[in-house]
DONUVO-442932 format. One line per 4 residues: number of its first residue (from 0); their letters; for each residue x negated, y, z negated of C-alpha. Coordinates in Angstrom, 1 decimal. Layout:
N
NUM) a) X:Y:Z; ...
//
This chain:
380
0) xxxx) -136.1:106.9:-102.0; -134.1:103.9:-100.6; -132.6:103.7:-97.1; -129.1:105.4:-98.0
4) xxxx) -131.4:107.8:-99.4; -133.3:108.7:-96.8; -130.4:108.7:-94.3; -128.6:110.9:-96.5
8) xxxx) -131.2:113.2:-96.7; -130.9:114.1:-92.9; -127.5:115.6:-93.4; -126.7:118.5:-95.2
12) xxxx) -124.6:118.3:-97.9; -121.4:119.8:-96.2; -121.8:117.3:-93.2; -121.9:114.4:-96.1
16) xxxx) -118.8:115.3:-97.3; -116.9:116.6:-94.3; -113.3:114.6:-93.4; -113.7:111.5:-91.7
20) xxxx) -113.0:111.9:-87.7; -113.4:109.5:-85.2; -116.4:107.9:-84.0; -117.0:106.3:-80.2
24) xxxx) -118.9:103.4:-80.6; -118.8:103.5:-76.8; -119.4:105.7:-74.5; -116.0:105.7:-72.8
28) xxxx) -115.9:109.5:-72.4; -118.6:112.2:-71.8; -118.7:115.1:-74.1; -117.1:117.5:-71.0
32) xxxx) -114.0:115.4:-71.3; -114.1:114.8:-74.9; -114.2:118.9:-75.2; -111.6:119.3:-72.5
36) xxxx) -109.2:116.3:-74.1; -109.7:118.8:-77.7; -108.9:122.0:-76.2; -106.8:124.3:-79.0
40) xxxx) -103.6:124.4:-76.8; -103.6:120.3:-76.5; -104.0:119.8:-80.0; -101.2:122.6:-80.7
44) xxxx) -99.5:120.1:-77.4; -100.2:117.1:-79.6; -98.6:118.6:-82.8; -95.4:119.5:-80.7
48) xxxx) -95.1:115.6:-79.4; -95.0:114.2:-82.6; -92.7:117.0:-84.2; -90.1:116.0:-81.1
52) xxxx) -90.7:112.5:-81.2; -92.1:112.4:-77.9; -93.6:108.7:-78.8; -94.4:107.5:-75.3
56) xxxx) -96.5:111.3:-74.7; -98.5:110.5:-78.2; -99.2:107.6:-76.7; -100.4:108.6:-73.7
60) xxxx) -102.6:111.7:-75.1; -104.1:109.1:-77.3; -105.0:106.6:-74.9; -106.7:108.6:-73.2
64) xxxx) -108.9:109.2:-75.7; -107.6:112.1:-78.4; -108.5:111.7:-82.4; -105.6:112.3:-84.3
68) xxxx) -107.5:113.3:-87.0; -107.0:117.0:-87.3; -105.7:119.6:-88.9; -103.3:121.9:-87.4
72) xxxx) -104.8:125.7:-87.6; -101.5:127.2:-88.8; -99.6:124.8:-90.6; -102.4:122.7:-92.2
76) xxxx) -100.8:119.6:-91.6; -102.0:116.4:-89.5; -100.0:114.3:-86.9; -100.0:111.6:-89.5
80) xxxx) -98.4:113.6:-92.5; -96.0:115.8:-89.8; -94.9:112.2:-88.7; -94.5:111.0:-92.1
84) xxxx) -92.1:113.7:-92.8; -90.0:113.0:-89.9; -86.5:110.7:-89.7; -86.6:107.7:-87.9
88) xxxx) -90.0:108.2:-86.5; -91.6:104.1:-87.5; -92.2:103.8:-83.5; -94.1:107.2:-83.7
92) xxxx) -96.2:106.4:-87.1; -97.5:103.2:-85.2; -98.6:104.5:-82.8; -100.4:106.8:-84.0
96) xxxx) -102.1:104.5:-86.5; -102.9:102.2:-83.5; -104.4:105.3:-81.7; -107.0:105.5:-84.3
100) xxxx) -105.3:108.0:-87.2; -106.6:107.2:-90.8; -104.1:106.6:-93.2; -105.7:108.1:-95.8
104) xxxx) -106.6:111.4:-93.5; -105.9:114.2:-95.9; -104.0:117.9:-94.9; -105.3:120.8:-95.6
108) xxxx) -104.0:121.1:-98.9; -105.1:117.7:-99.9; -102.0:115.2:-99.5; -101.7:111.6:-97.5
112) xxxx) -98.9:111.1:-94.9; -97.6:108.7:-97.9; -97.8:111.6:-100.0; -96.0:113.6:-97.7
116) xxxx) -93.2:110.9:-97.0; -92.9:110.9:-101.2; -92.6:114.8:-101.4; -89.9:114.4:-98.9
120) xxxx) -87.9:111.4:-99.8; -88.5:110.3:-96.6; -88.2:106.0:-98.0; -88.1:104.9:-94.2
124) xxxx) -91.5:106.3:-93.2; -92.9:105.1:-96.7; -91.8:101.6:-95.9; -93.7:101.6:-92.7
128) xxxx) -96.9:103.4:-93.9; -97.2:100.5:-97.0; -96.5:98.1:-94.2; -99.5:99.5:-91.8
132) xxxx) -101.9:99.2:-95.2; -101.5:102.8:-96.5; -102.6:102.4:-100.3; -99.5:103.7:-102.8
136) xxxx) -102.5:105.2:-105.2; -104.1:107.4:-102.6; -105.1:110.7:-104.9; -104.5:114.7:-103.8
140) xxxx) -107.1:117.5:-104.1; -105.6:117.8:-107.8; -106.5:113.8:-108.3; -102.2:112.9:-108.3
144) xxxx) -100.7:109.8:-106.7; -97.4:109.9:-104.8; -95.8:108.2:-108.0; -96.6:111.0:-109.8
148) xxxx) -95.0:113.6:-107.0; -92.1:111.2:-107.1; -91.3:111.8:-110.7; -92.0:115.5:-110.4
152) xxxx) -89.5:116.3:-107.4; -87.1:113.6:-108.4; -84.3:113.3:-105.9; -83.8:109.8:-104.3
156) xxxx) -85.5:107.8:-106.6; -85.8:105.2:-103.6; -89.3:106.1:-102.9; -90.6:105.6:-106.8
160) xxxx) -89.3:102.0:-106.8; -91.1:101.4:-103.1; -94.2:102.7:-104.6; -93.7:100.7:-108.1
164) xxxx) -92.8:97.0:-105.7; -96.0:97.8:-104.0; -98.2:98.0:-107.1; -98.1:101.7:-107.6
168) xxxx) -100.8:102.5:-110.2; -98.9:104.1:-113.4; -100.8:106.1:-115.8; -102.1:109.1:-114.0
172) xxxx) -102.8:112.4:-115.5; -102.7:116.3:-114.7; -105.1:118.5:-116.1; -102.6:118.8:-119.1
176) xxxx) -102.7:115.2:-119.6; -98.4:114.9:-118.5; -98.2:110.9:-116.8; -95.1:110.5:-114.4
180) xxxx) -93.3:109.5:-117.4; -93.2:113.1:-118.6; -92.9:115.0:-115.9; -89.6:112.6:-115.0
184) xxxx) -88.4:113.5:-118.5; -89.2:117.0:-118.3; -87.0:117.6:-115.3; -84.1:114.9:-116.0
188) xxxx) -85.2:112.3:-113.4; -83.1:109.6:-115.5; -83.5:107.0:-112.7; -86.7:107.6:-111.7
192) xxxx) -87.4:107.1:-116.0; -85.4:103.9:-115.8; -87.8:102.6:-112.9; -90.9:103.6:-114.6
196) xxxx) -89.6:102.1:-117.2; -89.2:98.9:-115.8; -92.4:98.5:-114.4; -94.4:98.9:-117.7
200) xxxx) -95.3:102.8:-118.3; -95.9:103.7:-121.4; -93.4:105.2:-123.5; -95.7:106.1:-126.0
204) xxxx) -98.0:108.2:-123.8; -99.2:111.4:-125.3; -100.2:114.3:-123.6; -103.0:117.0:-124.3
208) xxxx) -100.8:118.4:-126.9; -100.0:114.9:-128.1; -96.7:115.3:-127.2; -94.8:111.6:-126.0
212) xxxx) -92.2:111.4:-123.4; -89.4:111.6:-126.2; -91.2:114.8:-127.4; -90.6:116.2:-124.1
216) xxxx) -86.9:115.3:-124.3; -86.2:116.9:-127.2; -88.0:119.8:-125.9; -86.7:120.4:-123.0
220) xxxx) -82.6:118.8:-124.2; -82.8:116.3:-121.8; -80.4:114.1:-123.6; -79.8:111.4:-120.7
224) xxxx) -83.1:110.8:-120.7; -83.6:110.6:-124.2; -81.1:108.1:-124.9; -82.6:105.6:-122.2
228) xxxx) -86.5:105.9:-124.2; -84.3:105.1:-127.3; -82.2:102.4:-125.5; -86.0:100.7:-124.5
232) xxxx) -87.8:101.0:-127.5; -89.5:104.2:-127.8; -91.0:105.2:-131.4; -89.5:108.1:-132.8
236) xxxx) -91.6:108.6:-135.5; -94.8:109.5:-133.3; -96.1:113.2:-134.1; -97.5:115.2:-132.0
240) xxxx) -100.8:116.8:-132.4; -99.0:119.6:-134.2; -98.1:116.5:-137.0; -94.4:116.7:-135.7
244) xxxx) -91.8:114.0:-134.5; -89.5:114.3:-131.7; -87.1:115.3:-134.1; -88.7:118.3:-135.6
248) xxxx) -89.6:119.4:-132.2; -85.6:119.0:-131.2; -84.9:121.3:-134.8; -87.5:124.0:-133.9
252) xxxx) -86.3:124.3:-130.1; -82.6:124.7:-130.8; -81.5:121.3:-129.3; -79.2:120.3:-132.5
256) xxxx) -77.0:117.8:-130.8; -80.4:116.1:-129.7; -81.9:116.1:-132.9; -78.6:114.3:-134.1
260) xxxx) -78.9:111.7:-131.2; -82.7:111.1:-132.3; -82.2:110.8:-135.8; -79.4:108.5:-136.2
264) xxxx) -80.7:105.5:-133.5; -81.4:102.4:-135.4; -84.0:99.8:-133.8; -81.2:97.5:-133.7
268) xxxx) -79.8:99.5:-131.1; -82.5:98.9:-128.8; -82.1:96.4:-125.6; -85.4:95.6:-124.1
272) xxxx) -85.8:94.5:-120.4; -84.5:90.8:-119.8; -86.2:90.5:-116.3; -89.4:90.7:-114.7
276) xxxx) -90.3:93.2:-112.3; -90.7:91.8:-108.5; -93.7:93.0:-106.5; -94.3:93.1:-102.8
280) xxxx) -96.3:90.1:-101.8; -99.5:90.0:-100.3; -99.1:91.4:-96.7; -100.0:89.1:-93.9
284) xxxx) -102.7:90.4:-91.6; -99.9:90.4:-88.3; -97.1:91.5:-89.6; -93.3:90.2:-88.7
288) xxxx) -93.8:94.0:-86.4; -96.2:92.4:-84.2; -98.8:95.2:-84.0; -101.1:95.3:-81.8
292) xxxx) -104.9:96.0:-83.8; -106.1:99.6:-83.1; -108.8:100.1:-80.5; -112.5:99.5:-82.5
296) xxxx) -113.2:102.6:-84.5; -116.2:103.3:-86.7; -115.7:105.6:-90.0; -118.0:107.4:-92.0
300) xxxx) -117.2:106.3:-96.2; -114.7:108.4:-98.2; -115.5:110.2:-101.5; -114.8:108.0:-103.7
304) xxxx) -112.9:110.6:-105.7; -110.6:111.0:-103.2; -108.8:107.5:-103.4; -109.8:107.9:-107.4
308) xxxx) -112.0:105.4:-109.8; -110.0:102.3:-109.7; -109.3:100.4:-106.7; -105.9:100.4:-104.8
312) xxxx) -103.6:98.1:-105.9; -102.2:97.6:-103.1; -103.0:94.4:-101.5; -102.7:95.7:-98.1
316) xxxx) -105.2:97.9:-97.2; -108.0:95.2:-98.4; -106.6:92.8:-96.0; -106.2:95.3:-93.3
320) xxxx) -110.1:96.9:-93.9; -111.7:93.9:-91.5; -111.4:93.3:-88.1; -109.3:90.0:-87.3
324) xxxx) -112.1:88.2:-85.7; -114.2:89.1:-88.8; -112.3:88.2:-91.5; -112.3:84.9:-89.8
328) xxxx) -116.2:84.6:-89.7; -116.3:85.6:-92.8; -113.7:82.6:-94.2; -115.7:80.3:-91.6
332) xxxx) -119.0:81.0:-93.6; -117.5:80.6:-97.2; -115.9:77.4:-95.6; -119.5:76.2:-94.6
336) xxxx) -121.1:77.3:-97.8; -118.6:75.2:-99.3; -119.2:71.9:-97.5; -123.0:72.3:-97.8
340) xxxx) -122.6:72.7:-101.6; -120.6:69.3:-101.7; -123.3:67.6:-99.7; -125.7:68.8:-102.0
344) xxxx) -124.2:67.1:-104.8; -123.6:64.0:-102.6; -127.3:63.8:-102.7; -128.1:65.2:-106.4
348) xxxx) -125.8:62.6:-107.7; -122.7:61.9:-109.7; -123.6:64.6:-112.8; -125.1:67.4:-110.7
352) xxxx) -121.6:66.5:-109.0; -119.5:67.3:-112.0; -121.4:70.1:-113.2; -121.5:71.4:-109.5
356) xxxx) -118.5:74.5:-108.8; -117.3:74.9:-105.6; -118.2:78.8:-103.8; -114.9:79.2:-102.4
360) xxxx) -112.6:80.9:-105.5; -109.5:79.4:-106.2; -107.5:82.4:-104.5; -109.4:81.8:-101.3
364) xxxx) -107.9:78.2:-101.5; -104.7:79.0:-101.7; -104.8:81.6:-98.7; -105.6:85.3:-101.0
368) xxxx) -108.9:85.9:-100.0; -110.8:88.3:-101.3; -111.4:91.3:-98.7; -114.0:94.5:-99.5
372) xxxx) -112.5:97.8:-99.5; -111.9:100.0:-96.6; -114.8:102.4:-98.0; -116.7:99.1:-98.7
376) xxxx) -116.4:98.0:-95.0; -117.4:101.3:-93.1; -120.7:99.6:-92.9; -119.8:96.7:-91.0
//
């Protein structure tokens, strides 16, 4: 048994997977205070600053030493996530990330604050998560990103296109195999179709019944919606696993004037996209906001499950998972690898020199280093 191993093995299993909470490196409180700073009525006191906005109050409660990292016993929710939800509250989401709160700190029913600020249209308080390093592809307890939410509630289809600049991961599935290109079909979202769109999903996407996004048109008569997969390029003829087309389907469901719409497109009718998306560029570590870095924390890793099996997208929280003062060891050391690899060839000669490749990759050259993930760096 290796050392993970054996340190594993002196937890039980529930402690292993238990939410991340805060960690004092340093004993800056005794356990009497910690226990009288955690009291039920000042967490319930906590919940009710950040639902009034009381900014400078949060502030205060959390210098003093309070982990924002809990859930609240009747609502479920976390500061983060009731924050998130919130108008105008960017002042009262920083600080609460610079008082130690996790952005990906679940509620009890599973969802992120950036999940939360999706659900509830709330674009400002997306903005400023994604600018503090929240990841767009963080995953609920049922394994959906806030993309996918997006295109279920529909609304505003502000947030979807924040999501999509800042590398939003498309593709993801339910248990009944729907991506956020059916579900936006399903109910009518024609904008939020037109953005996914745009940024590359796939139109011909099946789902478990092998139904595509234009089968779920015709289906369901959303016309609108149908007319824009036509306008882009979608494949009428794919059948389903039932061996029918989006046309049949529109016949057996009743949805005639559909079925007319679908069966009389030409591909000549079809106009492609002309322009590229634009994505959100890699985020400098101190922002234009001037943050202040929050107080040293330690953090247990995360499931993996919970942020799912690829890695986020997002550049941001990579950059933002290491210290300042680290990062710049870190660059420091490739930089002296580097230089002692061109003495070597110096001294090995001309060919050794031209066969020689430099240590330092070609994005670290031009400023986009390569940063380990925030589970990755709970180590360090």
């Amino acid at each position: 048994m290796g050392l993970c191993g054996c340190l594993l093995s002196t937890f039980s299993l529930s402690e292993q997977f238990r939410y991340k909470r805060r960690v004092y490196a340093q004993n800056l409180i005794d356990d009497k205070q910690f226990a009288k700073l955690h009291t039920k009525a000042n967490l319930k006191k906590f919940m009710d600053y950040v639902q009034l906005h009381s900014t400078d109050k949060v502030a205060r409660l959390l210098d003093k030493g309070l982990d924002p990292n809990f859930h609240d016993p009747d609502s479920g929710e976390c500061p983060l996530s009731l924050a998130a939800q919130l108008d105008n509250a960017t002042d009262l989401l920083k600080v609460l990330r610079n008082g130690g709160a996790h952005l990906d700190f679940r509620t009890r029913d599973g969802l992120t604050a950036v999940h939360c600020a999706t659900r509830q249209r709330n674009a400002g308080a997306l903005t400023t998560l994604l600018d503090l390093g929240a990841s767009p592809d963080y995953k609920d307890s049922r394994g959906l990103t806030p993309l996918y939410h997006s295109a279920l509630g529909g609304g505003d289809a502000l947030c979807c296109e924040l999501l999509l600049h800042d590398h939003a991961q498309l593709g993801t599935t339910d248990e009944n195999g729907w991506q956020e290109i059916h579900q936006a079909c399903r109910f009518g979202h024609v904008q939020h179709l037109e953005h996914l769109l745009f940024y590359g999903a796939n139109m011909g996407a099946q789902n478990a019944s092998g139904n595509t996004a234009l089968h779920i048109c015709a289906l369901y008569n959303q016309e609108s919606c149908a007319r824009v997969l036509l306008f882009r390029g979608a494949n009428k003829d794919v059948r389903n696993y039932n061996s029918q087309t989006a046309f049949q389907v529109a016949i057996i469901a009743g949805n005639f004037e559909l079925a007319e719409v679908i069966k009389t497109h030409k591909d000549s009718d079809v106009v492609p996209f002309r322009e590229t998306p634009s994505y959100a560029k890699r985020r400098r570590l101190a922002g234009p906001s001037g943050l202040a870095s929050p107080r040293p924390l330690q953090r247990s890793a995360s499931d993996i499950n919970l942020k799912g099996d690829q890695p986020a997208a997002s550049p941001g929280p990579t950059l933002r998972s290491l210290p300042h003062q680290l990062l710049l060891q870190r660059l420091q050391e490739e930089k002296d690898r580097d230089r002692d690899g061109e003495q070597e060839n110096d001294i090995s000669g001309p060919s050794a020199g031209r066969g020689g490749h430099s240590k330092i990759s070609p994005g670290a050259r031009s400023g986009n280093f390569t940063v380990p993930s925030p589970a990755a760096s709970s180590s360090l």
